[in-house]
C-alpha positions as CSV (number, residue, x, y, z in Angstrom):
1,X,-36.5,-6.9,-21.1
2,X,-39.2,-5.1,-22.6
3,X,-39.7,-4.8,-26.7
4,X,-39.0,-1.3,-26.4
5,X,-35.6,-1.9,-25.0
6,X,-34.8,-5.4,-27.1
7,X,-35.7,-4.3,-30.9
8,X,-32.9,-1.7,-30.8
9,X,-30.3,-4.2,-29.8
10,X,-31.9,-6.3,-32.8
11,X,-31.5,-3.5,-34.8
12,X,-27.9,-3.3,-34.0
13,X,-27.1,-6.4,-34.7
14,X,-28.9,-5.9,-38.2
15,X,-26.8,-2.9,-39.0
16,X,-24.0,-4.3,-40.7
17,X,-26.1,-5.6,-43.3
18,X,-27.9,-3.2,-44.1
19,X,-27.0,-3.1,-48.1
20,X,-28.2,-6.5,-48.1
21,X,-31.3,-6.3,-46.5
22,X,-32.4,-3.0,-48.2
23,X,-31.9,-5.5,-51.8
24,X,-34.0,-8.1,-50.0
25,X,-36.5,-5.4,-49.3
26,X,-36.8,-4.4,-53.1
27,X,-37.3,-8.2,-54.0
28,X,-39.9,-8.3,-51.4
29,X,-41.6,-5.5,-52.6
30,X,-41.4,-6.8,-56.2
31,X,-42.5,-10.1,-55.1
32,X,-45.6,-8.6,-53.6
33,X,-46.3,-6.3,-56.5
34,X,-46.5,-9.7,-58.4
35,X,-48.5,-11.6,-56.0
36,X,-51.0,-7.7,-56.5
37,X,-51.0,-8.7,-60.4
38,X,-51.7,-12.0,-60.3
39,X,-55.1,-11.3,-57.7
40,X,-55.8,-8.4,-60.6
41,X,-55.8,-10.7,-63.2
42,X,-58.5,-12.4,-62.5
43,X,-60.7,-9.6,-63.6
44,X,-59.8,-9.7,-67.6
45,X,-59.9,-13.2,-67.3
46,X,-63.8,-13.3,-66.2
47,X,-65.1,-9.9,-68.0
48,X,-62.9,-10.0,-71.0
49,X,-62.5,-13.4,-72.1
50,X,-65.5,-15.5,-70.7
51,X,-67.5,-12.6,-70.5
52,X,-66.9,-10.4,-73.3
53,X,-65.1,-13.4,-75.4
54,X,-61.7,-11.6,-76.1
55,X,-59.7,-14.2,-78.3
56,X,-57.0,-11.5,-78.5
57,X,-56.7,-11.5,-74.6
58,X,-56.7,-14.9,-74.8
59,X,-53.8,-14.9,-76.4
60,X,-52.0,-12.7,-74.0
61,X,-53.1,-13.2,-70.9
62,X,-51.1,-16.9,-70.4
63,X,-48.3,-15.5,-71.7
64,X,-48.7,-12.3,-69.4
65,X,-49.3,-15.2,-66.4
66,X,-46.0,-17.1,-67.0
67,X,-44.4,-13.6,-67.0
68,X,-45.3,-12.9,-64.0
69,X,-44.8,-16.2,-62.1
70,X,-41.0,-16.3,-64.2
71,X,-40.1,-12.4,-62.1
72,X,-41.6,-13.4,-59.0
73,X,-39.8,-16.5,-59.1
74,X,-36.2,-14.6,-59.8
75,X,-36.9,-11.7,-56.9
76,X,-38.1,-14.3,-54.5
77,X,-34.8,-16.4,-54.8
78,X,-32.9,-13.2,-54.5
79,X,-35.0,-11.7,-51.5
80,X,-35.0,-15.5,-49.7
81,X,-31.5,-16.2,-50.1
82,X,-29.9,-12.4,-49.3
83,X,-32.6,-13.1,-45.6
84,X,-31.1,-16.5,-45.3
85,X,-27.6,-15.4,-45.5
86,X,-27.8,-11.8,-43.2
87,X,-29.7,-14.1,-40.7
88,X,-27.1,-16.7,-40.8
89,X,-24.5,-14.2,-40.4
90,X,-26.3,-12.8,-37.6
91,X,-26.3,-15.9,-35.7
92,X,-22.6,-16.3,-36.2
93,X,-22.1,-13.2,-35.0
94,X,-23.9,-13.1,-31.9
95,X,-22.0,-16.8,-31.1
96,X,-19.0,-15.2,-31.5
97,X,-19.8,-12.2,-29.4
98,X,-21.2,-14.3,-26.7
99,X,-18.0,-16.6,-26.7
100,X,-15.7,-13.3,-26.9
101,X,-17.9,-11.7,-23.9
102,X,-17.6,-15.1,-21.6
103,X,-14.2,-15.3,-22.0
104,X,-14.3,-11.7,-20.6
105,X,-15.5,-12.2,-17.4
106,X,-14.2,-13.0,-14.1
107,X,-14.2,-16.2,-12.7
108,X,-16.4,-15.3,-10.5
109,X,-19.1,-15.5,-12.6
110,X,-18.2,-19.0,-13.8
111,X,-18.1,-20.1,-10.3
112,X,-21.9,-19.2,-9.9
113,X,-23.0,-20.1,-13.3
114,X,-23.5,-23.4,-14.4
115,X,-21.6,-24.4,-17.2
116,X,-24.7,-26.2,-19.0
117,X,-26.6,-23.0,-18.7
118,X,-23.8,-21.1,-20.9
119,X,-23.5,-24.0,-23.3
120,X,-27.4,-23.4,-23.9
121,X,-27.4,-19.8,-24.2
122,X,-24.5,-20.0,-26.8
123,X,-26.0,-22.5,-28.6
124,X,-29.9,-23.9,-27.9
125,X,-31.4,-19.5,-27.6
126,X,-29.2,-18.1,-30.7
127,X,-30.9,-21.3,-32.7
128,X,-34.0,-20.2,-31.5
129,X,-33.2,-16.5,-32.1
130,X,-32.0,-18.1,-36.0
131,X,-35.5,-19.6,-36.4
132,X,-37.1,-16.1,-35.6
133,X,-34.4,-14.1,-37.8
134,X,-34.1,-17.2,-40.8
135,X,-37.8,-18.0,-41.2
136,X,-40.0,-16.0,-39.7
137,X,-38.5,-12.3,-40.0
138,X,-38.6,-13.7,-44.0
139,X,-41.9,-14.7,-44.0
140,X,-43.5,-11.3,-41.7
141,X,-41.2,-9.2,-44.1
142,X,-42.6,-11.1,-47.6
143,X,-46.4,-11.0,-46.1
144,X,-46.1,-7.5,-44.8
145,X,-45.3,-6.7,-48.6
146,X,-48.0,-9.0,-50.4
147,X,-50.4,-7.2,-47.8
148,X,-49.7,-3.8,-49.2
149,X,-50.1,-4.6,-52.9
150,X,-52.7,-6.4,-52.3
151,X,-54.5,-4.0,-50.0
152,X,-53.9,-1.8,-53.3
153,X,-56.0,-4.0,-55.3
154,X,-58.7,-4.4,-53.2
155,X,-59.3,-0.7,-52.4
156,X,-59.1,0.0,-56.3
157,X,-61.5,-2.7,-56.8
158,X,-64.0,-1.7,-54.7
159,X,-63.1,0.8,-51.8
160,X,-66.2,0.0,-49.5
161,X,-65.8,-3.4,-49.7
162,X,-62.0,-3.1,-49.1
163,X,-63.7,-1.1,-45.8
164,X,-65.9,-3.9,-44.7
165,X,-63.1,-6.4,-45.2
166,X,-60.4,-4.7,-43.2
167,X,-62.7,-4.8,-40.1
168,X,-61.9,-8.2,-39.5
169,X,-58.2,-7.6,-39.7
170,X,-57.6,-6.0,-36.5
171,X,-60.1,-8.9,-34.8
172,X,-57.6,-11.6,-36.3
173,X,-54.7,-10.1,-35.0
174,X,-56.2,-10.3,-31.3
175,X,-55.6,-14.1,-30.7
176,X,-51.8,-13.2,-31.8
177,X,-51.4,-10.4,-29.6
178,X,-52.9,-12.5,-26.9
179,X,-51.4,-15.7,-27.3
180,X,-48.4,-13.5,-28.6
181,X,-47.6,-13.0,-24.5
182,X,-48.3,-16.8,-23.4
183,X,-45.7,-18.0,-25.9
184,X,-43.1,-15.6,-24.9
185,X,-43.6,-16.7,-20.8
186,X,-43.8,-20.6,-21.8
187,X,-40.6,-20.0,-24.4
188,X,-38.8,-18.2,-21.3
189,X,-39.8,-21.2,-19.2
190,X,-38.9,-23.8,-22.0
191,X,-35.1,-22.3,-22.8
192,X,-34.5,-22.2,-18.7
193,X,-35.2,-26.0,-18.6
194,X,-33.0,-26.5,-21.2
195,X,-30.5,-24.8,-19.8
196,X,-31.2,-27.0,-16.7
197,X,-31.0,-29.8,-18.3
198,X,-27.8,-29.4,-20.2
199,X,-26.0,-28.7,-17.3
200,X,-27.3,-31.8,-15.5
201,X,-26.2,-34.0,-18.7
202,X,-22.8,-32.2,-18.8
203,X,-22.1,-33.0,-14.4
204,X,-23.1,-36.6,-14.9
205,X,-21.1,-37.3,-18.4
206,X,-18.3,-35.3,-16.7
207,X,-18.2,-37.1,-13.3
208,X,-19.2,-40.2,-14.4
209,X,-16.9,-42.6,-12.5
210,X,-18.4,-41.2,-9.4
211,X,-22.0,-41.9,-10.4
212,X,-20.8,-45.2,-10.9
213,X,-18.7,-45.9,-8.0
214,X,-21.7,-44.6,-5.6
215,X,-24.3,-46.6,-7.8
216,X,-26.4,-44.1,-8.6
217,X,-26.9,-44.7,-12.3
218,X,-30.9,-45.3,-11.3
219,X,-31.0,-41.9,-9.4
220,X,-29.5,-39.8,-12.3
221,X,-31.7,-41.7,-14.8
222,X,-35.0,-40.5,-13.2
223,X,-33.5,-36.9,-12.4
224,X,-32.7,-36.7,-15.7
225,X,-36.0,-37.7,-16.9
226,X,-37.9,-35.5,-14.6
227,X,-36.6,-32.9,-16.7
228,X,-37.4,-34.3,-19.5
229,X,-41.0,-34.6,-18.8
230,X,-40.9,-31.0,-17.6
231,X,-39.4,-29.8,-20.9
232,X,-42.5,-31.7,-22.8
233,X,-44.8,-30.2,-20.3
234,X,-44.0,-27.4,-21.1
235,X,-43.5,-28.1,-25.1
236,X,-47.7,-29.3,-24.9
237,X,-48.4,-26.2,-23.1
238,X,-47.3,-24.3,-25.9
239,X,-48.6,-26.6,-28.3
240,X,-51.9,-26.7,-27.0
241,X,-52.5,-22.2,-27.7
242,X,-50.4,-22.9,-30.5
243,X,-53.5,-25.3,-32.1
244,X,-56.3,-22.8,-30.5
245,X,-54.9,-19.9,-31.8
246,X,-54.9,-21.1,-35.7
247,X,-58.6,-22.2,-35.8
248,X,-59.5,-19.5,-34.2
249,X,-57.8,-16.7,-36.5
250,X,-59.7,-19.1,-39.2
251,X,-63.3,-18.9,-37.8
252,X,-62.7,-14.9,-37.5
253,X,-61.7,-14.8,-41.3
254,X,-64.5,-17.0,-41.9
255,X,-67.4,-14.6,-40.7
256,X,-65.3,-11.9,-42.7
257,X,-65.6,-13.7,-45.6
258,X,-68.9,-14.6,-45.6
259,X,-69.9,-11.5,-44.9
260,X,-68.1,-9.9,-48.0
261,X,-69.4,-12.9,-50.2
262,X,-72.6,-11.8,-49.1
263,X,-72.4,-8.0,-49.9
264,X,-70.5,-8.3,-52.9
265,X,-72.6,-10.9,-54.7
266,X,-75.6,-8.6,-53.7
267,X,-73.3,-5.6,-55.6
268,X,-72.9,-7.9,-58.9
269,X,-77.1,-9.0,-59.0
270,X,-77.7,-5.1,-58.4
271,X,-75.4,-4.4,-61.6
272,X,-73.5,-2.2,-59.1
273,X,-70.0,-4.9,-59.5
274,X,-68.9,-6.9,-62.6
275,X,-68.1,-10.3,-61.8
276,X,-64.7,-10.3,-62.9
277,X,-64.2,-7.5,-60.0
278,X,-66.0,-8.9,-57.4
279,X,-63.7,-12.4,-58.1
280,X,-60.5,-9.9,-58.2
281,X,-61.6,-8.7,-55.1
282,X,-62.0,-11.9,-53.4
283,X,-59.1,-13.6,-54.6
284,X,-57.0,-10.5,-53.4
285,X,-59.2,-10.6,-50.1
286,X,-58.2,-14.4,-49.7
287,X,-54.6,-13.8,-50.7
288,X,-55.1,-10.8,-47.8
289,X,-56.0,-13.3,-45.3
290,X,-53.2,-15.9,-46.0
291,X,-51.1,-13.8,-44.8
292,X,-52.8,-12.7,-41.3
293,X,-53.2,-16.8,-40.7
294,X,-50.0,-17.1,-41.5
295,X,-48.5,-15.1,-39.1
296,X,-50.0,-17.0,-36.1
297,X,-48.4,-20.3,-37.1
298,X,-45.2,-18.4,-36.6
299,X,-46.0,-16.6,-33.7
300,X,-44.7,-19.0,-31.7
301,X,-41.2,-19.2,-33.6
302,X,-41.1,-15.6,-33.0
303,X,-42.3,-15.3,-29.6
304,X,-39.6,-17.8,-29.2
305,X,-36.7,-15.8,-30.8
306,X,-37.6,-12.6,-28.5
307,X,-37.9,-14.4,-25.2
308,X,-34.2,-16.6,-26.4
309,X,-33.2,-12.5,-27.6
310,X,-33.9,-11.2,-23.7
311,X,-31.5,-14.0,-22.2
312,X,-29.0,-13.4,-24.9
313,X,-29.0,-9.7,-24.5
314,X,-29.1,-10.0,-21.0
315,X,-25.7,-12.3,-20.8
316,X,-23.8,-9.7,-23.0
317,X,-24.8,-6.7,-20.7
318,X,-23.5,-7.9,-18.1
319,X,-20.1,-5.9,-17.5
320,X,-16.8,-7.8,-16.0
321,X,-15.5,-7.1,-13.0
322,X,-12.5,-6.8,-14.1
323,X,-11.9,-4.0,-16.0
324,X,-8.3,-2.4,-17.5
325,X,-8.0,1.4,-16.9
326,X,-8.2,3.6,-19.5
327,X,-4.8,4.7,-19.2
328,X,-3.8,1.2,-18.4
329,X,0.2,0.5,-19.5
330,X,2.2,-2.4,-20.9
331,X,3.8,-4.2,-17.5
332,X,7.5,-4.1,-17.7
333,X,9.8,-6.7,-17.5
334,X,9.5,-7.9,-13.3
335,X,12.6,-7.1,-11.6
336,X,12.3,-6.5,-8.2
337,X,9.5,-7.4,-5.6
338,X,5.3,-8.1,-5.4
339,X,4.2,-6.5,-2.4
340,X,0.5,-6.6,-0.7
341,X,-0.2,-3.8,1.2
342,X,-3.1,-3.9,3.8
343,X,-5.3,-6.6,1.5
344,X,-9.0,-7.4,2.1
345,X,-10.4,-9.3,0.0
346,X,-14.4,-11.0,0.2
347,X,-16.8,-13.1,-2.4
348,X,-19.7,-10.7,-3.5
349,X,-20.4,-9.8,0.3
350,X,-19.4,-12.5,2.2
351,X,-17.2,-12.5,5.3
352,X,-13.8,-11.1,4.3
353,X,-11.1,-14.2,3.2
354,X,-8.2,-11.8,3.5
355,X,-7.6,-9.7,6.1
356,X,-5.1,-6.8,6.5
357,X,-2.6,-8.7,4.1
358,X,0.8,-7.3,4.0
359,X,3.0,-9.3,2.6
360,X,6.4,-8.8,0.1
361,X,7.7,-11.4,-2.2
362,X,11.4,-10.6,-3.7
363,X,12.7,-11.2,-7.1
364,X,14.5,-15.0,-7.2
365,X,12.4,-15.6,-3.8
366,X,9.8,-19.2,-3.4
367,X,7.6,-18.1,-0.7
368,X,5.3,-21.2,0.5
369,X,2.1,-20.4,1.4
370,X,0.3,-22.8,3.6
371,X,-2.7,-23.1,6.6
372,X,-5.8,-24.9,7.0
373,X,-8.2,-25.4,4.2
374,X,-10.2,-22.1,4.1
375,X,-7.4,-19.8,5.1
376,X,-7.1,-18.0,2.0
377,X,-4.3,-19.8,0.1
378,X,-5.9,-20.1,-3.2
379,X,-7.4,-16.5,-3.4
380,X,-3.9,-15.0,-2.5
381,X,-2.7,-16.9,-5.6
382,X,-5.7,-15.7,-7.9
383,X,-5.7,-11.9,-6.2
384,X,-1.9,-11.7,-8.5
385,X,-3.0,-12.4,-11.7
386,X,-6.6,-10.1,-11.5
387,X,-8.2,-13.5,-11.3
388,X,-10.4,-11.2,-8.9
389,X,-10.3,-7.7,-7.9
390,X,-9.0,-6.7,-4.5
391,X,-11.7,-5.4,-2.0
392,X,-9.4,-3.2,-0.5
393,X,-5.7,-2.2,0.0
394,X,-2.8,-2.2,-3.3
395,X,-1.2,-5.0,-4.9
396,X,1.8,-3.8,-6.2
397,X,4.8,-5.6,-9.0
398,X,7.6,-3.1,-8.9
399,X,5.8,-0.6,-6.7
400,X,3.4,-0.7,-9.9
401,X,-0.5,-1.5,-8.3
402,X,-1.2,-4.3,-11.0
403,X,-4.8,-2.5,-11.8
404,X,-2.6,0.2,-13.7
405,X,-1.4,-2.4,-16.0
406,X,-3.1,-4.6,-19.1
407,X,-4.2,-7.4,-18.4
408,X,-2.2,-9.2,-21.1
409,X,0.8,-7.9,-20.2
410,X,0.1,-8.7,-16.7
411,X,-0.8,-12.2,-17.4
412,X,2.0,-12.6,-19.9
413,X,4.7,-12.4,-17.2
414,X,2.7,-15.5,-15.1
415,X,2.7,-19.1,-15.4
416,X,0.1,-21.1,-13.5
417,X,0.2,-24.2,-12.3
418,X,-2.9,-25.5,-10.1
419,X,-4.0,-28.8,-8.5
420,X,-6.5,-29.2,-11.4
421,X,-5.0,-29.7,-14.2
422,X,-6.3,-28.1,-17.6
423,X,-5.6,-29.7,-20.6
424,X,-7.6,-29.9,-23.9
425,X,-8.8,-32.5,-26.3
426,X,-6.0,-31.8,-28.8
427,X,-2.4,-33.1,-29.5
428,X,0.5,-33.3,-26.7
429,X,2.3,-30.7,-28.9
430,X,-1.1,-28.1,-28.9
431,X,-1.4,-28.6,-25.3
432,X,2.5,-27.9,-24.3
433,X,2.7,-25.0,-27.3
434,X,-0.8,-23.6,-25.4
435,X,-0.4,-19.7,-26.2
436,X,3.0,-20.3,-27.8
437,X,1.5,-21.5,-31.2
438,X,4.5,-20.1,-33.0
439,X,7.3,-21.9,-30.9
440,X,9.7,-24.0,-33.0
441,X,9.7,-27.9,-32.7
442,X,13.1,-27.8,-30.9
443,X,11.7,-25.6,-27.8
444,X,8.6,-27.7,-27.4
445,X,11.0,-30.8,-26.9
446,X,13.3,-29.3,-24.5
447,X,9.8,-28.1,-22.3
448,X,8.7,-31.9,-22.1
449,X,12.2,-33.1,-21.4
450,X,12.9,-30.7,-18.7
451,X,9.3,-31.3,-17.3
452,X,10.1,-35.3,-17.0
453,X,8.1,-35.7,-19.7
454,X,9.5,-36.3,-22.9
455,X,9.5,-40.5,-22.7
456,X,6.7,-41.0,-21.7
457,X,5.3,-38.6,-24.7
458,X,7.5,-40.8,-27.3
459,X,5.9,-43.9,-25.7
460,X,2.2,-42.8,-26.8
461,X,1.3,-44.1,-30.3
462,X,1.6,-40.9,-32.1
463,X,4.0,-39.5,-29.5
464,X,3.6,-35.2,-29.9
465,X,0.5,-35.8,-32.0
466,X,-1.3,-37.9,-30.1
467,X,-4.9,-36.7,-29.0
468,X,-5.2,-36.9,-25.4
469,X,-8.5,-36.4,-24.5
470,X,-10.8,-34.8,-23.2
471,X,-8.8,-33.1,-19.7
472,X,-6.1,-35.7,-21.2
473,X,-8.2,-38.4,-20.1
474,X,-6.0,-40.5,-22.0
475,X,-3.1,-39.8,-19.3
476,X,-2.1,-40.6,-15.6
477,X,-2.6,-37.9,-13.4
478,X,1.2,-37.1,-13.2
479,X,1.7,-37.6,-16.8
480,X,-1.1,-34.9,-17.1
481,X,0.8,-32.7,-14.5
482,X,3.9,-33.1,-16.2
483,X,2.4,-31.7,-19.5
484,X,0.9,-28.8,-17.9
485,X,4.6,-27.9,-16.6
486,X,5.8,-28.3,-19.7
487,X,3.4,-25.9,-21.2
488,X,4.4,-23.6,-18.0
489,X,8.3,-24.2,-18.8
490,X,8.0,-23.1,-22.9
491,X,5.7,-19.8,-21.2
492,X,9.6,-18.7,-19.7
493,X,7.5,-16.4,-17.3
494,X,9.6,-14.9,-14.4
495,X,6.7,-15.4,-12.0
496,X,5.5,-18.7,-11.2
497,X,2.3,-19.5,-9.1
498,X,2.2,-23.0,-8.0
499,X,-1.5,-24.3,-6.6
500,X,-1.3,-27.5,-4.4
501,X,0.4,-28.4,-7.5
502,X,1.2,-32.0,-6.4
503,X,-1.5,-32.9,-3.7
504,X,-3.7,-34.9,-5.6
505,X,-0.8,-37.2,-6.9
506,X,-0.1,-40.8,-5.5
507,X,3.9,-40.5,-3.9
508,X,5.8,-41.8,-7.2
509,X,3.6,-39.6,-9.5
510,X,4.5,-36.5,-6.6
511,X,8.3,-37.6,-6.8
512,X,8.1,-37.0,-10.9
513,X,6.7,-34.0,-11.0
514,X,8.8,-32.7,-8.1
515,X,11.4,-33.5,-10.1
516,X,9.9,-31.6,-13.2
517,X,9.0,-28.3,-10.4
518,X,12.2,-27.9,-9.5
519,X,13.3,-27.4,-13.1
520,X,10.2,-25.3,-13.8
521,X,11.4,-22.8,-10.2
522,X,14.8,-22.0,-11.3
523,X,15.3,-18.5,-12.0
524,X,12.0,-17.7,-11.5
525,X,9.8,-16.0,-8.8
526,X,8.0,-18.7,-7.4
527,X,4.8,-18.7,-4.7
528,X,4.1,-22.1,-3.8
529,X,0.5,-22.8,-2.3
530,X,0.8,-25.8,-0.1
531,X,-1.0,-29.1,1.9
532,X,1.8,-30.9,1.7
533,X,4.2,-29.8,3.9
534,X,7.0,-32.0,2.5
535,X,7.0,-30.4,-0.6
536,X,7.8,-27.0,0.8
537,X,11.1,-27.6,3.1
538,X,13.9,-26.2,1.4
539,X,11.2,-22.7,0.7
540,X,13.4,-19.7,1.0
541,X,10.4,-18.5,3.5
542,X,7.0,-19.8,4.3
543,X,4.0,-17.9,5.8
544,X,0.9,-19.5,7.6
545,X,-2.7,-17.8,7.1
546,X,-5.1,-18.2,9.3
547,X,-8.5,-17.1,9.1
548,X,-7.1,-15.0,6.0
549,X,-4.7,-13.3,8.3
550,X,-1.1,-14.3,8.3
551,X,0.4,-14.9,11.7
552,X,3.3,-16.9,11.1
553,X,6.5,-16.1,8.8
554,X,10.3,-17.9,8.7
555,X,11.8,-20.8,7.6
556,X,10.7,-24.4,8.0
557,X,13.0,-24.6,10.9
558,X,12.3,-21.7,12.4
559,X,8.1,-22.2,12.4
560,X,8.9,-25.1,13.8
561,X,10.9,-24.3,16.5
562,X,7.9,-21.7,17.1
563,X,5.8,-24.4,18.3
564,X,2.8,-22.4,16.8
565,X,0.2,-23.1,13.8
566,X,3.0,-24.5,11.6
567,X,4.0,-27.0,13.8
568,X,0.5,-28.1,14.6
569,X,0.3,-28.5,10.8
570,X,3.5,-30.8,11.0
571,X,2.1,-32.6,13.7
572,X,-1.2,-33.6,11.9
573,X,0.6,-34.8,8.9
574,X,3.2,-36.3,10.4
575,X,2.6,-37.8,13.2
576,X,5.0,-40.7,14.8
577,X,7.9,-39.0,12.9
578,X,10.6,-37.8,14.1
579,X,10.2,-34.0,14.5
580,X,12.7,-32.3,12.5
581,X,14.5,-29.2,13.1
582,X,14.9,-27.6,17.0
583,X,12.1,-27.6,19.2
């Protein structure tokens, strides 16, 4: 992303402050009207008082002096904090919009972005982007005003001096444009290695007990400090044409300088200059030039900010999926039946996962769902709630196609419960009341007690305010599981999506929470994805996909007495027990 294309979209983000910047401008442009004076004064100083021996001016001049410096002072604490505060504000903003866009987007996109990568973005390029915006758009914006007053004094000082002198600003502004481009590649380079290496630091915290148990604390060490010593790479790289650049903007000024101490002290012997104007002039000029070196000390800041602008701009344009129709409506009430209707479905061009789905689910009904890992179990279960889109076909709730309806109100009428369980670092009471932050003590209680929960909650040491941890660390795997029914039980949604809900459980945990399911499936629509074909015997009917396609459908008596896929699948799990059912 070009500049042409990214200062608008800093522009837009600007625009609701724009009251407050234009009351920073004024200060600034006070400011640098009194940084103007104070270069002028130097003339009455050396022709009227040492010169001319003006005791009156004297007099006034200090008093004129403290004046100044007592204003400037004011406007620049006005101007400084009014820039702090819309740049501040601007950061927040673009957090929240980033966080508001993420949680936007399909899950598709999670599932080929790292989760490090966002965390940087969000937070290590908008504190770059603040460093450009806090300190250096306050600085270019104060120095672009001093420059123009004290371009003024120069010119009215002596115009063809002030001609000579302002040769040698464009040749100092060459290293900046110059260097201006290195920074913004390196800075690029810099904030993709961060986001590298965040992502890294967040697998290994996160899977920690596997490191461990496969000993490769050594291996992760030197990974992560490979990155490490690429990130400094890269940091000296910058540093190094961030130290050229200075001295080099310096030796240019320098020749400028010399040059105009050379023609105007050649002025003052030829009577053509007074002193006090030529020492005006060159306090202005070196007031002048302050600001130019200035501004390649921060070009690196804001070469920075714009490079950290171009991947934050970039994350927000991109557009979800997922969208609701213009016209979209508020889902009713379910009543009678889901129904899939010649489904395709593939991931971003890859071979198709479902194939020619037709499929009906009745109101009351618990379909089962089971086949080989890679048969399309778990995107059948995501294609219902608009986890993803459909490729092709109609999924329709109460001859309805779902894409006509919000996605709120769509969502609302589902509860999820999936082989990994979610929970946050919060309270046992947050994590049950998830989305029900409203709900009355009383319903909360009855949710963990009909999810099997409720003594082991009153065991912890705070009991419903006791922090869990992070994924409720702080839990057993089926107490976890039995907290994320609970939070599916307070929901009351008529459709219920259970994911392999119990297959990573040990047998006692599995007996609780099939104990805690079969409270959660009453009265409701449930679709039950399966591995363990135990857990799925009493299903009013059970379909087998294979290859995405679904080629088996009945009972667990009847698929068994098919002797086809599903019975294979029996076989394989249990095999030396007694086949059930006719054969």
């Amino acid at each position: 992303m070009n500049n042409n294309a990214l200062l608008p979209k800093l522009r837009g983000v600007l625009k609701p402050y724009r009251t407050q910047l234009l009351f920073a401008m004024a200060g600034m442009v006070l400011v640098g009207g009194f940084n103007a004076l104070q270069a002028y004064m130097v003339k009455p100083l050396l022709d009227e008082i040492f010169i001319n021996r003006n005791a009156r001016l004297l007099h006034l001049l200090p008093l004129g002096l403290l004046g100044v410096f007592f204003f400037k002072g004011i406007f620049y604490f006005l101007y400084s904090f009014l820039l702090e505060k819309v740049g501040q504000s601007v950061i927040r903003d673009l957090r929240n919009s980033i966080y508001a866009h993420l949680n936007d987007l399909p899950l598709s996109f999670f599932h080929k972005t790292p989760t490090g990568e966002l965390m940087s973005r969000i937070m290590n390029d908008v504190s770059m982007l603040q460093g450009s915006v806090t300190h250096a758009l306050i600085r270019v914006l104060r120095d672009f005003c001093s420059v123009i007053g004290l371009v003024g004094v120069i010119f009215y000082m002596d115009w063809r001096l002030a001609l000579v002198s302002l040769i040698f600003l464009p040749l100092a502004a060459v290293p900046i444009v110059v260097f201006g481009k290195k920074f913004r590649k390196i800075s690029t380079t810099y904030q993709t290695k961060i986001g590298e290496a965040t992502s890294q630091l967040h697998e290994t915290i996160a899977g920690v007990r596997i490191v461990k148990a496969f000993g490769m604390e050594g291996f992760e060490k030197r990974r992560f400090a490979e990155k490490m010593q690429g990130i400094m790479d890269t940091l000296m790289l910058e540093t190094r044409y961030s130290c050229l650049s200075h001295p080099m903007i310096e030796f240019l000024g320098g020749i400028g300088m010399a040059m105009i101490i050379w023609f105007g002290g050649t002025q003052v012997l030829q009577g053509n200059s007074t002193p006090g104007a030529f020492m005006s002039f060159l306090t202005a000029l070196i007031m002048l030039y302050e600001p130019v070196k200035g501004v390649s000390k921060i070009n690196t800041t804001i070469q920075q900010g714009l490079a950290a602008a171009t991947r934050i701009f970039a994350l927000l344009e991109i557009q979800p999926d997922i969208r609701e129709a213009p016209d979209a409506i508020e889902m009713p009430p379910f009543s009678h039946s889901i129904v899939l209707s010649a489904v395709n479905f593939c991931y971003e061009g890859n071979p198709p996962v479902l194939k020619n789905l037709n499929l009906q689910v009745n109101r009351g009904e618990v379909l089962a769902v089971v086949g080989p890992s890679g048969s399309g179990k778990t995107t059948l279960a995501n294609l219902i709630p608009r986890f993803y889109e459909i490729t092709q076909g109609s999924l329709c709730i109460d001859e309805i196609d779902i894409r006509r309806f919000t996605l709120p109100s769509l969502r609302q009428q589902l509860a999820l419960v999936t082989q990994q369980t979610i929970l946050f670092n919060d309270t046992v009471r947050n994590n049950i009341a998830y989305g029900r932050n409203d709900c009355p003590e009383q319903k909360i209680i009855e949710a963990a007690k009909a999810a099997y929960a409720l003594d082991f909650i009153l065991d912890l040491p705070q009991g419903f305010d006791t922090v869990i941890g992070e994924s409720g660390a702080r839990l057993s795997g089926g107490q976890q599981q039995r907290i994320s029914i609970a939070r599916a039980l307070l929901k009351d949604a008529p459709i219920l999506i259970l994911d392999e809900a119990t297959s990573a459980l040990d047998t006692e945990s599995e007996r609780e929470v099939q104990r805690a399911l079969e409270n959660l499936m009453q009265n409701r629509t449930t679709i039950v994805i399966a591995h363990r074909l135990s857990t799925i015997k009493n299903a009013d009917r059970i379909i087998v996909l294979k290859d995405g396609q679904l080629v088996e459908e009945g009972t667990h008596g009847e698929l068994l007495a098919l002797g086809g896929e599903y019975h294979g699948l029996y076989q394989l799990q249990f095999a030396g027990e007694p086949m059930e059912g006719p054969l």
